[in-house]
C-alpha distance (Angstrom), angle and dihedral (degrees) to the residues before:
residue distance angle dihedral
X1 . . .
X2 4.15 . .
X3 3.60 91.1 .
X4 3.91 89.0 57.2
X5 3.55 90.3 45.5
X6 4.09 99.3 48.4
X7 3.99 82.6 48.6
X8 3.95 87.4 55.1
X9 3.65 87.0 47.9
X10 3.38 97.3 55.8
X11 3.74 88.8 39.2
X12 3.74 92.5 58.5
X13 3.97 86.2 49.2
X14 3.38 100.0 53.9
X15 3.37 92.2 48.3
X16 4.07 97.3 54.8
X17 4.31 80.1 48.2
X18 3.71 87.7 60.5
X19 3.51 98.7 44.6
X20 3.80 117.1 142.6
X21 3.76 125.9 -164.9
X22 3.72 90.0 -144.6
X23 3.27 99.4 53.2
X24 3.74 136.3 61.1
X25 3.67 145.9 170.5
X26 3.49 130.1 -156.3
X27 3.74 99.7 172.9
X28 2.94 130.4 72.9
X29 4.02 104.9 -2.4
X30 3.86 124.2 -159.9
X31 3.35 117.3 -89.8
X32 3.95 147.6 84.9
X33 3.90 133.5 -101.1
X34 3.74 141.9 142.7
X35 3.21 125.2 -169.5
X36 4.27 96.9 -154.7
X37 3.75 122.3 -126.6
X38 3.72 120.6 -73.7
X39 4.06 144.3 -164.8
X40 3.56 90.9 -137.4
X41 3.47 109.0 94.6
X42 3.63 93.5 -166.0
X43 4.02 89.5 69.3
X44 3.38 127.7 83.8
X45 3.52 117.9 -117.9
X46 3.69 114.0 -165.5
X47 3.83 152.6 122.1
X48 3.43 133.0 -114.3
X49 3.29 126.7 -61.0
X50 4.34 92.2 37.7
X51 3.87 111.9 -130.0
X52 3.87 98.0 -102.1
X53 3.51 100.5 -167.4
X54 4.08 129.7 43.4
X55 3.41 105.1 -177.4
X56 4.27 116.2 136.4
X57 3.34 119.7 -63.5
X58 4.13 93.6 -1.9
X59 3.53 98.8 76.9
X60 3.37 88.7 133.9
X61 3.61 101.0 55.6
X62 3.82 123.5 123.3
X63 4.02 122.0 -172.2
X64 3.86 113.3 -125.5
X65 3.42 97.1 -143.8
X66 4.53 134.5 -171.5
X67 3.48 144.0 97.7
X68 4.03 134.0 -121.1
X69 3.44 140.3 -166.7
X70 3.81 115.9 -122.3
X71 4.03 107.5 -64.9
X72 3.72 119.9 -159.2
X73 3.45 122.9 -33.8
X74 3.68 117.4 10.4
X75 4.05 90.2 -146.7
X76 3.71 85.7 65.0
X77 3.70 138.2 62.9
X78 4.15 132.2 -126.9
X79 3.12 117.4 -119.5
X80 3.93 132.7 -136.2
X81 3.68 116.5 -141.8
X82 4.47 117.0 -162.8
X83 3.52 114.5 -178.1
X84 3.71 94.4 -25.8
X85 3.63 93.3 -45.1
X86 4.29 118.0 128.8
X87 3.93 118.2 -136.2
X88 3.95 126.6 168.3
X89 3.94 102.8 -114.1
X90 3.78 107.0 -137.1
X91 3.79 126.9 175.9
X92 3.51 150.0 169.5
X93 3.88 134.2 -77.2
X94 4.02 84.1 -93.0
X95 4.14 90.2 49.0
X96 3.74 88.7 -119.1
X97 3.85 110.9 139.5
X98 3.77 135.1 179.0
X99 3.89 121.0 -175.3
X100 3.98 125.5 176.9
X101 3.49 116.7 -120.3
X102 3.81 131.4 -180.0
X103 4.03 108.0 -138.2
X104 4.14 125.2 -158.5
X105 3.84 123.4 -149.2
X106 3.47 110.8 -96.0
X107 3.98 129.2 56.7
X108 3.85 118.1 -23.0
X109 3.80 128.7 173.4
X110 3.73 133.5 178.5
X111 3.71 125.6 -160.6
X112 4.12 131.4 -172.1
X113 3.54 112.4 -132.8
X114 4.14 115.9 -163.2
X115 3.55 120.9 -130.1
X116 3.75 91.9 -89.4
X117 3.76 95.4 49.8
X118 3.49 104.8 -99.7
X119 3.87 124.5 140.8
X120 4.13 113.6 -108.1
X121 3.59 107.1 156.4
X122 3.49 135.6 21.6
X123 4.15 129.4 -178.1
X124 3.85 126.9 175.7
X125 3.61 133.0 174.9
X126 3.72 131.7 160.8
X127 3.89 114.3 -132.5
X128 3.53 118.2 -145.2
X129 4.15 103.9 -175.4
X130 3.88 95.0 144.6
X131 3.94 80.0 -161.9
X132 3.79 90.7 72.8
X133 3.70 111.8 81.5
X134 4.04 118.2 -150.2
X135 4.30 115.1 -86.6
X136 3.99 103.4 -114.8
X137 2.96 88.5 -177.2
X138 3.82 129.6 23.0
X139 3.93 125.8 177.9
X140 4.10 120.7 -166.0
X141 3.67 134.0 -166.8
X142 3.45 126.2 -176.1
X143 3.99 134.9 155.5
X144 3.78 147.2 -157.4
X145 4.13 94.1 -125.5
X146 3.85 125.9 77.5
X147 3.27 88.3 -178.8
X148 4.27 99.3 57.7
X149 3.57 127.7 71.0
X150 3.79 116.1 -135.4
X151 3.98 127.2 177.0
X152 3.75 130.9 -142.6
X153 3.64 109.7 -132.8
X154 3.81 126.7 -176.6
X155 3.97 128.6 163.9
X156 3.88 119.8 -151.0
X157 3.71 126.7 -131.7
X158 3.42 91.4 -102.8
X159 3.52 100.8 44.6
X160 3.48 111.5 -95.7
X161 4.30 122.3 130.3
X162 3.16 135.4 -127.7
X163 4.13 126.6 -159.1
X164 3.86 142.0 93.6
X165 3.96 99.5 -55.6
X166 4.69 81.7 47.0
X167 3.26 111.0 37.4
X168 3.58 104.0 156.0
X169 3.96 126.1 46.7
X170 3.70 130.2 -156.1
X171 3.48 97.9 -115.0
X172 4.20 90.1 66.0
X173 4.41 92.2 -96.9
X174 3.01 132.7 99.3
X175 3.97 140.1 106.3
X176 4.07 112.8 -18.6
X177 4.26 85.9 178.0
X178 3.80 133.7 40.2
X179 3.81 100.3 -176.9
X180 4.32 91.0 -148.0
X181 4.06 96.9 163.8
X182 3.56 114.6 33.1
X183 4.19 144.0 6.2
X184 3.86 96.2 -48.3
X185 2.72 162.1 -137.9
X186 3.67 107.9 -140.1
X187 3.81 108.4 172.7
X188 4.03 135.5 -170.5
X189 3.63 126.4 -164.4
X190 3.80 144.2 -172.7
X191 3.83 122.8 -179.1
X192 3.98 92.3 -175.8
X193 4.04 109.5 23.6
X194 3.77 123.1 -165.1
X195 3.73 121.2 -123.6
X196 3.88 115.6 -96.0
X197 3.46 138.6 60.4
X198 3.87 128.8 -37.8
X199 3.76 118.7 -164.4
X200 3.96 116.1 -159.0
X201 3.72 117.3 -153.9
X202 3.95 140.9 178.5
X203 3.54 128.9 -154.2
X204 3.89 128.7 -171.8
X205 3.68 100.3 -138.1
X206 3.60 99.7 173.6
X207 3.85 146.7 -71.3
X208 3.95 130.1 -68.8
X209 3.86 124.3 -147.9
X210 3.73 150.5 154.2
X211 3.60 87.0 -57.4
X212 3.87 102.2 43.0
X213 4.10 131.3 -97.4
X214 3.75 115.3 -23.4
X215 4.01 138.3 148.2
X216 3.80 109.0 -118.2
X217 3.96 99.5 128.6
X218 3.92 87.2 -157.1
X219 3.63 99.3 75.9
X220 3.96 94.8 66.7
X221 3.48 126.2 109.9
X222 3.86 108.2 -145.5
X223 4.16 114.0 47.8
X224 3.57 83.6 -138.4
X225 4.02 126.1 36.2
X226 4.39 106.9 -136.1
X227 4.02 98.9 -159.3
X228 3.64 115.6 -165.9
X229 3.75 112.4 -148.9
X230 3.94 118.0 -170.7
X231 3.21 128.6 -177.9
X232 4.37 123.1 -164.9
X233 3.47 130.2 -160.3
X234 3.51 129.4 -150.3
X235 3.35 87.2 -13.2
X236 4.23 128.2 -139.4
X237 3.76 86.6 9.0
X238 3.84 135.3 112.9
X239 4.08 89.6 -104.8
X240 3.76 93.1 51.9
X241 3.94 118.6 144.7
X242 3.62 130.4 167.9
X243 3.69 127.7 -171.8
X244 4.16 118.4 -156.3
X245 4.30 123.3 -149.3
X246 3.89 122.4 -175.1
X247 3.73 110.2 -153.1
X248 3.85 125.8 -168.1
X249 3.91 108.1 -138.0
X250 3.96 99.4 -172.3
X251 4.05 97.6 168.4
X252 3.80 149.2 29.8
X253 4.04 103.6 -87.2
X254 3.13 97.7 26.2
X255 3.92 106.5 153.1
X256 3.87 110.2 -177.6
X257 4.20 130.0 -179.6
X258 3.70 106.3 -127.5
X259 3.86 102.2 174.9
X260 3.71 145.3 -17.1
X261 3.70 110.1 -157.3
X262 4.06 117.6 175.4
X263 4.29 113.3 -140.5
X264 3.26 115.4 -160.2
């Protein structure tokens, strides 16, 4: 218990030493609490960051939430880095941004990248919800188009699907994230994954705008979509490995194979 507390210390330190007036983060901010488990059911019991969102299958889901000022070049975009995994950082006209995020117990950190790579902002906390049970398998989408709509797809061993229209399966995983406004991330998750072979797709289903989803290729930004796929294993522990595919998605329909890994 100290030695989780000196490490939030120090977390909460480093963090005010890499303050940066241009950027700032709202949700969630470094730090460390818990507030224990209790009979009355009238009290939350939680870790840190609280679940922001219960909605389906992403009961899990936390917003990421700040704003920035324009960083670097203004050709290029920031970039968002969760527990070592990459994300274009897009936001509005007021540089205020909010992206979902699915966090695991154990130490987390997120860090704002500028446009030319450089480190601006840096948050880490350890959550300690003994609720949560440890990602064995974790699947991440993101991509370098607010304007597109792309899918997270993965098929079970024993058949079942995963994505938007299925979020949850029977066996307890499915998708914690369905990026609906933005360029991810969509996330899938399995805490106890059968033996066999998963297969990981993405689809590019269409593009989102002012006026809702629609299939006019036009209104992208990028001629060709780059979609970053990663996929964790056994995640926040000592055994954790992660491997990372970039996939070109160059039209509506698109339906691409990323990876078929066996568990198991």
């Amino acid at each position: 218990m100290k030695r989780w507390l000196v490490a939030a210390v120090a977390a909460c330190a480093y963090g005010a030493a890499q303050a940066d007036p241009d950027v700032t983060m709202t949700h969630p901010p470094g730090g460390w609490t818990y507030s224990g488990i209790s009979d009355d059911p009238g009290r939350v019991s939680y870790a840190y960051p609280s679940n922001l969102i219960e909605r389906g299958g992403q009961r899990q889901r936390t917003l990421i939430e700040g704003r920035l000022k324009q960083l670097g070049s203004a050709r290029r975009t920031p970039t968002m880095v969760v527990n070592g995994n990459a994300m274009p950082l897009y936001t509005g006209d007021d540089g205020r941004f909010a992206r979902p995020y699915a966090f695991g117990p154990g130490s987390n950190g997120i860090e704002i990248r500028d446009a030319d790579g450089r480190s601006r902002k840096r948050v880490q906390f350890y959550e300690a919800n003994r609720l949560k049970t440890l990602a064995k398998v974790r699947i991440i989408l993101a991509w370098d188009d607010p304007q597109a709509e792309l899918d997270l797809h993965v098929i079970t061993p024993d058949g079942q699907h995963a994505f938007f229209a299925n979020p949850v399966l029977t066996d307890g995983g499915g998708l914690d994230v369905d990026s609906v406004d933005g360029a991810g991330p969509e996330m899938f998750s399995t805490t106890a994954p059968m033996p066999g072979v998963y297969h990981v797709y993405v689809n590019y289903w269409g593009n989102f705008g002012p006026g809702g989803y629609h299939f006019d290729e036009s209104t992208r930004q990028q001629p060709v979509i780059t979609a970053r796929v990663t996929l964790v294993f056994d995640e926040n522990t000592g055994a954790e490995r992660r491997e990372t595919f970039t996939v070109p998605m160059r039209k509506i329909g698109d339906l691409m194979l990323v990876r078929s890994v066996r568990r198991g």
